[in-house]
C-alpha positions as CSV (number, residue, x, y, z in Angstrom):
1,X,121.6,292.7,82.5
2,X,117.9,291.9,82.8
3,X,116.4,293.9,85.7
4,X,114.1,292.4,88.6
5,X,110.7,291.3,87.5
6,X,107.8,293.0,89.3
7,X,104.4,292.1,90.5
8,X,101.7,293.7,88.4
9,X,98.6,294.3,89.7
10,X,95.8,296.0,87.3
11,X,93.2,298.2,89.1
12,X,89.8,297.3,87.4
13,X,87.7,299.9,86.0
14,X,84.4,299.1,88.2
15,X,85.8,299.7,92.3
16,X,82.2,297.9,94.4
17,X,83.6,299.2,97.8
18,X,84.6,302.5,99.4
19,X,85.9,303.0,102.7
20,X,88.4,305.3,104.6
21,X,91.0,305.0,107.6
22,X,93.4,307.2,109.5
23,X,97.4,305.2,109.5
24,X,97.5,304.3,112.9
25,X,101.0,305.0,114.8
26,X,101.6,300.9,115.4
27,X,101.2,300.3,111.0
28,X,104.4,302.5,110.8
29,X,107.6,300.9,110.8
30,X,111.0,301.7,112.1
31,X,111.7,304.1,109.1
32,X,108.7,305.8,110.5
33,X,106.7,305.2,107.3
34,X,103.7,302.6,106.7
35,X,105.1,298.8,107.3
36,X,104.1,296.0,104.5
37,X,102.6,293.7,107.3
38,X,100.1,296.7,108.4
39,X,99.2,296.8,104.5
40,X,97.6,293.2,105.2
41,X,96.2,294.3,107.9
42,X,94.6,297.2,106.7
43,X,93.3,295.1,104.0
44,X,91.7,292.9,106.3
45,X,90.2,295.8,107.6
46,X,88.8,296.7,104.6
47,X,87.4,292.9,103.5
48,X,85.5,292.8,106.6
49,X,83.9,295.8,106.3
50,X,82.4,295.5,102.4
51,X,81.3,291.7,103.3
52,X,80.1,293.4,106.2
53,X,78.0,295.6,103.7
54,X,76.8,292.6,102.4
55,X,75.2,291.4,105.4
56,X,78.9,288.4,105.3
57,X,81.5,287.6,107.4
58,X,84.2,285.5,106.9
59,X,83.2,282.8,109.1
60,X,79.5,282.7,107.7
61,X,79.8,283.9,103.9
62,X,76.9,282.1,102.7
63,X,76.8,279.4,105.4
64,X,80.7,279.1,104.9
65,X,83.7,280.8,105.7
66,X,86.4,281.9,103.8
67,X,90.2,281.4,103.6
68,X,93.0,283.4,102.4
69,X,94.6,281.5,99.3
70,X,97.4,284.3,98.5
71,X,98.6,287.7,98.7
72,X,100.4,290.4,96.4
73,X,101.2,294.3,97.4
74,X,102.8,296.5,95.1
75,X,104.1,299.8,96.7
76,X,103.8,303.1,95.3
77,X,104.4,306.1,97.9
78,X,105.1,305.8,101.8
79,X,102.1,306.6,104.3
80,X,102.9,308.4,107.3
81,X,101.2,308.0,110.8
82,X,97.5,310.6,110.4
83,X,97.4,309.8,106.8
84,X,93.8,309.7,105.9
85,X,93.3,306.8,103.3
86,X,90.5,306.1,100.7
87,X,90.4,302.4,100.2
88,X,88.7,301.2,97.4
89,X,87.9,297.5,96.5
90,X,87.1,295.3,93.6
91,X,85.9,291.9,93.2
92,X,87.6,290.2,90.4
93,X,88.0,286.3,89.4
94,X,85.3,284.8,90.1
95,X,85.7,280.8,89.8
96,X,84.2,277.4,91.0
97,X,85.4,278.1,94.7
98,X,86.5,281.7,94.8
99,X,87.4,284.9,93.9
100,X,89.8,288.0,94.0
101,X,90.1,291.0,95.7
102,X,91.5,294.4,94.2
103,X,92.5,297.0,96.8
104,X,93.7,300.3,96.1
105,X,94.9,302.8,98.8
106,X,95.0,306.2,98.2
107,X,96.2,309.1,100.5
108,X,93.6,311.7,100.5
109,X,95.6,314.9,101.1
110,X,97.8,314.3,98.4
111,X,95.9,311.9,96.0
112,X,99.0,309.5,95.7
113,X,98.4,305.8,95.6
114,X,100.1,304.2,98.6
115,X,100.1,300.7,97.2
116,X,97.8,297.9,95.7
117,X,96.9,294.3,97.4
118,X,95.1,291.8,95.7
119,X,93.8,288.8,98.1
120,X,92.7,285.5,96.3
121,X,89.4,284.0,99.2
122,X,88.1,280.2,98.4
123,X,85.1,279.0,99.9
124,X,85.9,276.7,102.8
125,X,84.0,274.3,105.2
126,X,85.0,274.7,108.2
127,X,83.4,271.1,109.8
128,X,84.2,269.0,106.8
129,X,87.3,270.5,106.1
130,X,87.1,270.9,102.2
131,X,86.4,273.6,100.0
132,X,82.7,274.2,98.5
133,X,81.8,276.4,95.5
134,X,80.7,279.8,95.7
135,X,77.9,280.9,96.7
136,X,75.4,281.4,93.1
137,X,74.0,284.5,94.7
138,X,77.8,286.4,95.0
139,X,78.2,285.6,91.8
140,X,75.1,286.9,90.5
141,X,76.1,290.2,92.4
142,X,79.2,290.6,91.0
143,X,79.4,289.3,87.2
């Protein structure tokens, strides 16, 4: 019997953002644990703050915004509501009109990972309706 396949998701080796959160009592679920749609969330969380660092937004990321093109989460340990977490992101990909994001959580009392997320973004005009290639000067940051 062949058993499920799984989602892999490699953390890279170089993390470019760090940030930290307490679990919040509406991202647990009713197993009382962390929910997979607060994991998105949190995530979100977590993009807008390192553009943020960037001087970006999603809505002006180099004159453009940015749309979500997909999603993956791979769970590890549960998070409970106080858990402090260290979040730590990697750009990855980079292409013609986007790029990837690598998040790793990690429950600092403990060290366990909680789970991974990568998020593919592509470059979008918002008036025109299209996508537009990334911006030369993101790239140039993160090749």
């Amino acid at each position: 019997m062949n058993s499920m396949a799984r989602i892999r998701i490699v953390v890279p080796k170089t993390m470019h953002f760090k940030t930290y959160l307490f679990l919040r009592v509406y991202d647990m679920n009713y197993g009382n644990h962390l929910g997979n749609d607060s994991v998105l969330s949190i995530a979100h969380e977590v993009r807008i703050r390192f553009l943020n660092s960037l001087g970006l937004s999603e809505h002006n990321f180099y004159g453009y915004g940015l749309l979500m093109a997909d999603s993956a989460v791979v769970y590890k340990k549960q998070g409970i509501y106080g858990d402090k977490l260290e979040i730590r992101l990697s750009v990855i990909d980079l292409s013609k009109y986007g790029f990837g994001l690598v998040y790793q959580m990690i429950n600092t009392k403990n060290n366990h990972e909680l789970c991974r997320v990568k998020t593919g973004l592509v470059c979008y005009n918002y008036y025109d309706k299209k996508l537009v290639q990334l911006s030369n000067k993101f790239k140039v940051l993160f090749s």
